[in-house]
C-alpha positions as CSV (number, residue, x, y, z in Angstrom):
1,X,40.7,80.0,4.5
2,X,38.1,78.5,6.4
3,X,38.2,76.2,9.6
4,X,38.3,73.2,8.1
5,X,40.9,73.7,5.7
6,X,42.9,75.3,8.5
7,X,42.5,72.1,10.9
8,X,44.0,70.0,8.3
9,X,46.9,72.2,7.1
10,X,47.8,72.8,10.6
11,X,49.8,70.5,13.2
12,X,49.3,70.7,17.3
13,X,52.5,70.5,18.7
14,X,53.1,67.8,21.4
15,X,56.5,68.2,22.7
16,X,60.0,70.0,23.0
17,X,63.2,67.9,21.6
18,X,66.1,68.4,23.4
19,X,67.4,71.4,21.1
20,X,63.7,73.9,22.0
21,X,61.9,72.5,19.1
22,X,58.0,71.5,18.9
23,X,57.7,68.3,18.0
24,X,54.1,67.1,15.9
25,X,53.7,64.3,13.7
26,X,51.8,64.3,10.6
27,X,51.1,61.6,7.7
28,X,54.0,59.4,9.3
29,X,56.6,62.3,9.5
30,X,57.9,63.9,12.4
31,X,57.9,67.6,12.5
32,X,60.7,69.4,14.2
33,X,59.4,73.4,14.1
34,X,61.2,75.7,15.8
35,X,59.8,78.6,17.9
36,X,56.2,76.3,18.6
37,X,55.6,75.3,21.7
38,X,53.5,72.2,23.3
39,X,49.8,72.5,23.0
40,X,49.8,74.9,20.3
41,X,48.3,74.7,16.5
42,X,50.7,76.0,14.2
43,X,51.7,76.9,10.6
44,X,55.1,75.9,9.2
45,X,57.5,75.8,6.7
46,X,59.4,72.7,6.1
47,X,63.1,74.1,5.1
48,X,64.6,70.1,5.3
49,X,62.8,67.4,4.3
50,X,63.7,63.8,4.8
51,X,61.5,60.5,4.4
52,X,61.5,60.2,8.0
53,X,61.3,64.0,9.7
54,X,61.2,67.4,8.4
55,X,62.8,70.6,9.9
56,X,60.8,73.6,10.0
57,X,59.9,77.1,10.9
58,X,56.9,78.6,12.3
59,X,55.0,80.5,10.3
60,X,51.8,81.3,12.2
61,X,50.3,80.1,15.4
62,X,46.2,79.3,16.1
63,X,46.4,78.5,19.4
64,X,48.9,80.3,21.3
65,X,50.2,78.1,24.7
66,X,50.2,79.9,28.1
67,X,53.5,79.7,28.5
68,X,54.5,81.6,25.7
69,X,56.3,85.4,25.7
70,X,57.2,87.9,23.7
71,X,60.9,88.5,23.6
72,X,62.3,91.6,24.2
73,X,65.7,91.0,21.5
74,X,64.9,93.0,18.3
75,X,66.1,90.3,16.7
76,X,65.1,87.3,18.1
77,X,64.0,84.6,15.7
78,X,67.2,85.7,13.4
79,X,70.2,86.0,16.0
80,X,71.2,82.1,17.3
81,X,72.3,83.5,20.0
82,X,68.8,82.5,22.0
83,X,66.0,79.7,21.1
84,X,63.3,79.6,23.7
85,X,63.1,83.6,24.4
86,X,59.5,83.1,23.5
87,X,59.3,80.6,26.2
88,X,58.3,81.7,30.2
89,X,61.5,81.1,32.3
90,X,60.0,78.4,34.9
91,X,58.8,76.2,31.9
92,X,62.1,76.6,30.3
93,X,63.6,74.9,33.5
94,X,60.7,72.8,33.3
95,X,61.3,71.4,29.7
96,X,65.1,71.0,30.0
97,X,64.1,68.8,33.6
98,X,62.2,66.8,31.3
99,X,64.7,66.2,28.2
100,X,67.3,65.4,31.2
101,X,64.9,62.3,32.4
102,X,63.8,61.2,28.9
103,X,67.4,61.0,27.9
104,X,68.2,59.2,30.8
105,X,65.8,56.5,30.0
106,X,65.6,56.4,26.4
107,X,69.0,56.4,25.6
108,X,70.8,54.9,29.1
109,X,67.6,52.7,30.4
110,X,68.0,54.2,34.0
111,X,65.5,56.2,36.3
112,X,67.2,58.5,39.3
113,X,65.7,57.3,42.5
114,X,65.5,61.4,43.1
115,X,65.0,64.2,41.0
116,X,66.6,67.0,42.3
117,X,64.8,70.4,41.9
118,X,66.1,72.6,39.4
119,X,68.3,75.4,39.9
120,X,67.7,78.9,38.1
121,X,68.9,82.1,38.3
122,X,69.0,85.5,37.1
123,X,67.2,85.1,33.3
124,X,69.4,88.3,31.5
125,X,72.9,89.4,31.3
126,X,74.3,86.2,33.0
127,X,76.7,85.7,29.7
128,X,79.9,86.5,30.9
129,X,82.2,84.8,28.0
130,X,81.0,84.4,24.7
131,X,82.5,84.8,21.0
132,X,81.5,87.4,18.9
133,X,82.2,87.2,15.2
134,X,83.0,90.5,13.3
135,X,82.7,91.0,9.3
136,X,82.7,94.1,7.4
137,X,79.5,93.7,4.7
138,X,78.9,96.1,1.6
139,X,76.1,98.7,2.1
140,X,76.2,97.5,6.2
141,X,78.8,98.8,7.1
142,X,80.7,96.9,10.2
143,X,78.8,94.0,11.5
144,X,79.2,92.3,15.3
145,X,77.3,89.5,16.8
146,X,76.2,86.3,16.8
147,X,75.8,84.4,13.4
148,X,72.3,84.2,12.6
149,X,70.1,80.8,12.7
150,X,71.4,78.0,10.2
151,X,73.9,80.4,8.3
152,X,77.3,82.0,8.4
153,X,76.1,85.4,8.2
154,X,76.0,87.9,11.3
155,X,73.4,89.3,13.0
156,X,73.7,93.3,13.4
157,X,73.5,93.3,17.5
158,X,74.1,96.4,18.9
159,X,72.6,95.8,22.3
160,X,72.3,92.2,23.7
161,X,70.3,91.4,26.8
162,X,72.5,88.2,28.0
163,X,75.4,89.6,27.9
164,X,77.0,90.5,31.0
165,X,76.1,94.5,31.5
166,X,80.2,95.8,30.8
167,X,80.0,94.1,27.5
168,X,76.3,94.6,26.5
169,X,76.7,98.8,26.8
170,X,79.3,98.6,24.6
171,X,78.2,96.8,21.4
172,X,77.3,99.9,19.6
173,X,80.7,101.9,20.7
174,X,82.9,99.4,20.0
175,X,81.2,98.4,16.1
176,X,82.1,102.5,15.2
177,X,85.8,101.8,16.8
178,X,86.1,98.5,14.9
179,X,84.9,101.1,11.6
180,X,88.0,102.9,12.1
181,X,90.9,99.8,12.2
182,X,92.9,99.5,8.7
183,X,92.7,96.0,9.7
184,X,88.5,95.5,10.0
185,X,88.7,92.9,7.0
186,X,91.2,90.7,8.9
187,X,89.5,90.5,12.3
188,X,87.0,88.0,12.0
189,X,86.1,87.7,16.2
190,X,86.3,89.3,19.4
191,X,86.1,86.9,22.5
192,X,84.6,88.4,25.8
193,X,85.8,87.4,29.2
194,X,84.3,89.3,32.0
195,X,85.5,89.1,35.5
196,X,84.9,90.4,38.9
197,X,87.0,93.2,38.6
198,X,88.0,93.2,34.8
199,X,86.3,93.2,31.5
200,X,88.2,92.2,28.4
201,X,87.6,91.6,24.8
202,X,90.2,89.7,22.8
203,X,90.6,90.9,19.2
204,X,91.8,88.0,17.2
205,X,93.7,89.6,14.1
206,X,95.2,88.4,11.4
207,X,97.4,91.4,10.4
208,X,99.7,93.4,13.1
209,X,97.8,97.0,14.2
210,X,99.3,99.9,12.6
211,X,100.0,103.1,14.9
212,X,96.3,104.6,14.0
213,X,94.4,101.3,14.8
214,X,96.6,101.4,18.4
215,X,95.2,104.8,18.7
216,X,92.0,104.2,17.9
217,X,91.9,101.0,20.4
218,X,93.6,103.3,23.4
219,X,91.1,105.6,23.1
220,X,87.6,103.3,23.3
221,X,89.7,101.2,26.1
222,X,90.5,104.5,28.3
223,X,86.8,105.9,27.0
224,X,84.9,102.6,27.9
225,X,87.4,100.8,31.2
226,X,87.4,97.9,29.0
227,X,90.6,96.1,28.3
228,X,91.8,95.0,25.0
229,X,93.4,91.7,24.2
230,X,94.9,90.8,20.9
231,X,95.6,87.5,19.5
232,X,97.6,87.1,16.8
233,X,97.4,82.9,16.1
234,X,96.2,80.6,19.0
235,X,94.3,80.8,22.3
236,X,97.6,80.8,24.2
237,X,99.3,83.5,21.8
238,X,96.7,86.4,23.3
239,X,98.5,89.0,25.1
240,X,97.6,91.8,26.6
241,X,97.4,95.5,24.3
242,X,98.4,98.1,26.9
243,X,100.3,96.1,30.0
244,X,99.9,97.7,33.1
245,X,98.4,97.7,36.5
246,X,94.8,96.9,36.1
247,X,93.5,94.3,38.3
248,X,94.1,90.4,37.2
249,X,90.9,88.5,35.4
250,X,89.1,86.4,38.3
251,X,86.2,84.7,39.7
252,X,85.3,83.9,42.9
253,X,83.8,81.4,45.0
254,X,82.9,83.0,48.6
255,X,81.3,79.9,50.2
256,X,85.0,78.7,49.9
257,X,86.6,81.5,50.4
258,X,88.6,81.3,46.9
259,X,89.5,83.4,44.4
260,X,90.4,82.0,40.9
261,X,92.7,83.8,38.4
262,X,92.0,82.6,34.3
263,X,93.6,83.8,31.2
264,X,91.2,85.2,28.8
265,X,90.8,82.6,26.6
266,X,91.0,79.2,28.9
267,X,87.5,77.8,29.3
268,X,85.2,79.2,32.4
269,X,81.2,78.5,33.0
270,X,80.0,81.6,31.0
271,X,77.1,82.0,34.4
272,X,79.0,82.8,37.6
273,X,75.7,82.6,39.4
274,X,74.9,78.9,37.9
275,X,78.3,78.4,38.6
276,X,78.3,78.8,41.9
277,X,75.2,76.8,42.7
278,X,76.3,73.9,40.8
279,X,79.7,73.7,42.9
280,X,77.7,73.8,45.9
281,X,75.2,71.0,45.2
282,X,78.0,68.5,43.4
283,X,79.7,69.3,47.0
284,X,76.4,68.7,48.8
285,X,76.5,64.9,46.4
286,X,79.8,64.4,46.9
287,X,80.3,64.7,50.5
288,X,84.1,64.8,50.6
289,X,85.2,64.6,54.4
290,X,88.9,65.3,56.0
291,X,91.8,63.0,54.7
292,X,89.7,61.4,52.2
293,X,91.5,60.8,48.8
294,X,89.4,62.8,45.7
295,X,89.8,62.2,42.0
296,X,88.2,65.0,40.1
297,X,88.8,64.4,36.3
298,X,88.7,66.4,33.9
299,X,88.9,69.2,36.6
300,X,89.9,72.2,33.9
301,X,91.8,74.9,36.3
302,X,90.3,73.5,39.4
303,X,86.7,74.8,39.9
304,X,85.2,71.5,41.3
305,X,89.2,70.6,43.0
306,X,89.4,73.5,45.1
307,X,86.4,73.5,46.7
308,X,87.2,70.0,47.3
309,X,90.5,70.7,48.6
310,X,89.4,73.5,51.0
311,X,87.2,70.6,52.7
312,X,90.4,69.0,53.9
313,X,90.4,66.1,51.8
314,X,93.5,65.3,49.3
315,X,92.2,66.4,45.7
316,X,94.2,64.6,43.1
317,X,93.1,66.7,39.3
318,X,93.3,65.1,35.9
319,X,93.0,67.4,33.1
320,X,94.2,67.0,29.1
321,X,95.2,70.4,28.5
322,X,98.3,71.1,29.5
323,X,97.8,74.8,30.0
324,X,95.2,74.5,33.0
325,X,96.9,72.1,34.8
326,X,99.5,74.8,35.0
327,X,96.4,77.1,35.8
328,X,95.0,75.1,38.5
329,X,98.5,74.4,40.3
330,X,98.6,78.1,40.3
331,X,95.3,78.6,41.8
332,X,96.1,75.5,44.4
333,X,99.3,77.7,45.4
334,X,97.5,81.3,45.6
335,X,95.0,79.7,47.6
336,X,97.3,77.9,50.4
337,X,95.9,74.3,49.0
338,X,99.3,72.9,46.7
339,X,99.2,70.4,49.9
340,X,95.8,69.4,49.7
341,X,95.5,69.4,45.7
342,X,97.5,68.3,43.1
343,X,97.2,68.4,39.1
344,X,98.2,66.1,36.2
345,X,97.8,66.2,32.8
346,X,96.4,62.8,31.4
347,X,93.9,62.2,28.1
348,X,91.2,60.7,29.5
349,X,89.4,59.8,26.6
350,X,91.8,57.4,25.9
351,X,92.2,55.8,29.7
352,X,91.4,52.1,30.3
353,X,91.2,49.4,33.2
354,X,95.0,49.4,33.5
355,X,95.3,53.1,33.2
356,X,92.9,54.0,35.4
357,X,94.0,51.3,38.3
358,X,97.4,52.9,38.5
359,X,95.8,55.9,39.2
360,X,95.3,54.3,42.9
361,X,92.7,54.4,45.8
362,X,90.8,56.7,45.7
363,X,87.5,57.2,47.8
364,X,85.4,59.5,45.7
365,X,85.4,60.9,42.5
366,X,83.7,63.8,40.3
367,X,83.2,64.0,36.4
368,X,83.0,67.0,34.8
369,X,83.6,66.3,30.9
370,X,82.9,67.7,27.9
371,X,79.8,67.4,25.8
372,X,81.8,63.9,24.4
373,X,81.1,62.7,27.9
374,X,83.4,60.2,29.3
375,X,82.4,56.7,28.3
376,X,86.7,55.4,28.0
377,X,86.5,56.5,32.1
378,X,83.1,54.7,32.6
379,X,84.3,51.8,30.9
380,X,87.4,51.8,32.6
381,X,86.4,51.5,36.7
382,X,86.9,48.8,38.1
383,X,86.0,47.0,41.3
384,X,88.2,49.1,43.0
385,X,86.6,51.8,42.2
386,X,84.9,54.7,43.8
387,X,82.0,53.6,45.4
388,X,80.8,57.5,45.4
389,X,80.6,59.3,42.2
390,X,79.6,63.0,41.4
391,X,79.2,63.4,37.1
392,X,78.6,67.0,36.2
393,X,76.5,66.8,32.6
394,X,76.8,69.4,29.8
395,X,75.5,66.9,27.5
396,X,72.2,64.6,28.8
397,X,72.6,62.4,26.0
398,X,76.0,61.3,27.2
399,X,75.2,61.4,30.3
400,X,72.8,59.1,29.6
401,X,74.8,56.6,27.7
402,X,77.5,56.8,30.2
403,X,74.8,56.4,33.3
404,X,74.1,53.0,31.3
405,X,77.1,51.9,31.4
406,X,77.8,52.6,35.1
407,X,74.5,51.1,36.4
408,X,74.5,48.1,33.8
409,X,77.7,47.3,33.7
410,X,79.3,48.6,36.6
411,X,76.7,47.8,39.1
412,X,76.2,51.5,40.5
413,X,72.7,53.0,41.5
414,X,71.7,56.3,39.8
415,X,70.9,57.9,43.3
416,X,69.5,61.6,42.0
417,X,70.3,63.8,38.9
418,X,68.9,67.2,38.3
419,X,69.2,70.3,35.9
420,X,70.6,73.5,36.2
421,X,69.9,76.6,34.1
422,X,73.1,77.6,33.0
423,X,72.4,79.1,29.7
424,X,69.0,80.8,30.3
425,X,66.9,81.4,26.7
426,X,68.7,78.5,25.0
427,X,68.4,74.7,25.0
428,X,72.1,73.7,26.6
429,X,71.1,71.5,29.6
430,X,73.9,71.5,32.2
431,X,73.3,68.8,35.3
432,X,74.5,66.6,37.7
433,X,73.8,62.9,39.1
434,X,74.9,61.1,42.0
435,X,76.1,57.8,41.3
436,X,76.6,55.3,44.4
437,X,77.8,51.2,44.7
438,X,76.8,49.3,47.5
């Protein structure tokens, strides 16, 4: 093929979308390729075509971008576990930085008068929850991992660099005691929850052990100091395999001096570095002082509250499942902070002007919802209202269409926002933004 021809059957990629993808443009289409980076010149195959955009994967690259790296996962490109592997670390921060402000102003129409730097940690085994799916496959054998890129089926992973390192030894040991269960065909995933002291998978199964699989699971427990779960239905029906005396599933948060007790299966930041430095800037934003009155919704069991509460101002937590309010009142108690924090259960996606001003004074607040946002809360402040407001993002383009709302038609400022790189080697942008009313 000569130059020529090569020019024209070739695209240079001019940015990343919000999901890692190179975006070009090309006889009125745009291309969304994944695995190209900006600057490049690529090949690719289209694998969805529409009038208006095409999907598509790279195939060869003529220019190669600076920033690019080769990954160190085997199988990497397959596995959709990771997306931007092939991307240096600092412009991975960099990209998701940039996604965060074009959201903002694309889809909310606001600017932060600050961008706050971004926040990045340790690049590899940071994963410390994640769900694993598990299917025995003719000729394969046993196979666990994450499912592969645009399809059900499951990538063979027998070592994983993100996962946290009690997990990530273990992948190959626990696929040959998996082998060995009667009950392989109806145990479709194993959830991990790693703590400070404990490591645990749960074993969801769909038929009850018999007394070899119980042996066979003692043994790579005691073998391994890993402890097994099983769960039978739903996330609250896990229980533990072999009760006894090992130490309870926690994390911490030192620059509070708390500790924080979950069941396996409740929902936890998967990076307890990230974690960590994102409570301590939204506490930074925040400000909360002595005697002030906190409202921290959706507040989960209580990793933004008790912080809060340790401050010495009341905490007052609003959360829609029933089972972490319970979790965070226990927390509040083993703490010594039931009289500085309390927690209710309330659906918040559902709240409104009337709802919310019955709630009371209250003289900040913090957000932390889930990727749906919050846009029935947004909509529902009124004068009364917070003047100070912490929102903690998983989602920018929420975040974006809720920061309209609150600056438009609630008459806040956007006073900073800024990214944090919670789920290294993917495209999941966690952040926060300081809203303020004069």
């Amino acid at each position: 093929m000569d130059t020529e021809k090569q020019m024209m059957d070739s695209v240079i990629i001019e940015s990343l979308d919000h999901e890692g993808q190179g975006v070009a443009h090309k006889e009125g289409k745009t291309l969304f390729i994944e695995g190209a980076l900006p600057g490049e010149r690529v090949f690719y195959h289209a694998y969805r075509k529409k009038p208006a955009f095409e999907k598509a994967s790279l195939t060869s690259i003529l220019h190669s971008s600076p920033s690019r790296v080769t990954p160190p996962c085997r199988v990497y490109g397959r596995c959709g576990g990771c997306s931007l592997q092939h991307l240096e670390e600092s412009a991975q921060v960099a990209m998701k930085q940039r996604v965060l402000e074009d959201n903002l102003w694309h889809i909310g129409r606001v600017r932060p008068e600050t961008m706050l730097p971004a926040v990045h940690g340790p690049g590899w085994h940071y994963r410390h929850r994640a769900r694993l799916s598990v299917r025995r496959v003719q000729g394969k054998g046993v196979l666990i991992g994450f499912h592969e890129k645009r399809s059900s089926f499951i990538v063979d992973t027998l070592s994983c660099d993100i996962l946290a390192q009690p997990v990530a030894r273990l992948l190959g040991p626990l696929r040959q005691a998996i082998e060995e269960l009667s009950i392989v065909s109806h145990l479709p995933q194993i959830e991990v929850a790693v703590g400070e002291e404990t490591s645990i998978l749960v074993l969801r199964i769909l038929e009850p052990l018999t007394s070899g699989d119980e042996k066979v699971l003692r043994n790579f427990s005691g073998q391994n100091n890993i402890e097994i779960w099983l769960q039978p239905k739903g996330p609250t029906s896990a229980y533990r395999f072999c009760p006894d005396e090992s130490p309870l599933l926690y994390y911490s948060l030192p620059e509070f001096n708390l500790r924080l007790p979950f069941f396996p299966t409740e929902f936890t930041q998967i990076n307890p570095d990230m974690n960590r430095a994102l409570i301590h800037r939204a506490m930074q934003l925040l400000f909360p002082r002595p005697g002030e009155k906190v409202l921290d919704l959706f507040c989960g069991m209580g990793n933004f509250s008790l912080p809060i509460a340790r401050t010495g101002a009341k905490v007052t937590g609003i959360e829609g499942d029933k089972a972490l309010v319970k979790r965070a009142s226990e927390n509040a108690s083993l703490n010594g902070l039931e009289d500085q924090a309390k927690f209710v259960a309330g659906n918040l996606f559902e709240i409104d002007e009337q709802g919310f001003s019955a709630l009371g004074h209250f003289d900040r607040m913090l957000i932390d919802p889930p990727r749906d946002g919050a846009i029935a809360v947004v909509k529902a402040l009124d004068i009364k209202a917070p003047d100070h407001i912490v929102y903690v993002s998983c989602n920018p383009a929420t975040l974006a269409r809720d920061a309209s709302v609150l600056v438009h038609t609630k008459a806040y400022q956007l006073k900073a926002a800024g990214v944090f790189n919670m789920f290294p080697h993917t495209a999941h942008i966690e952040s926060v933004a300081l809203f303020e009313r004069a």
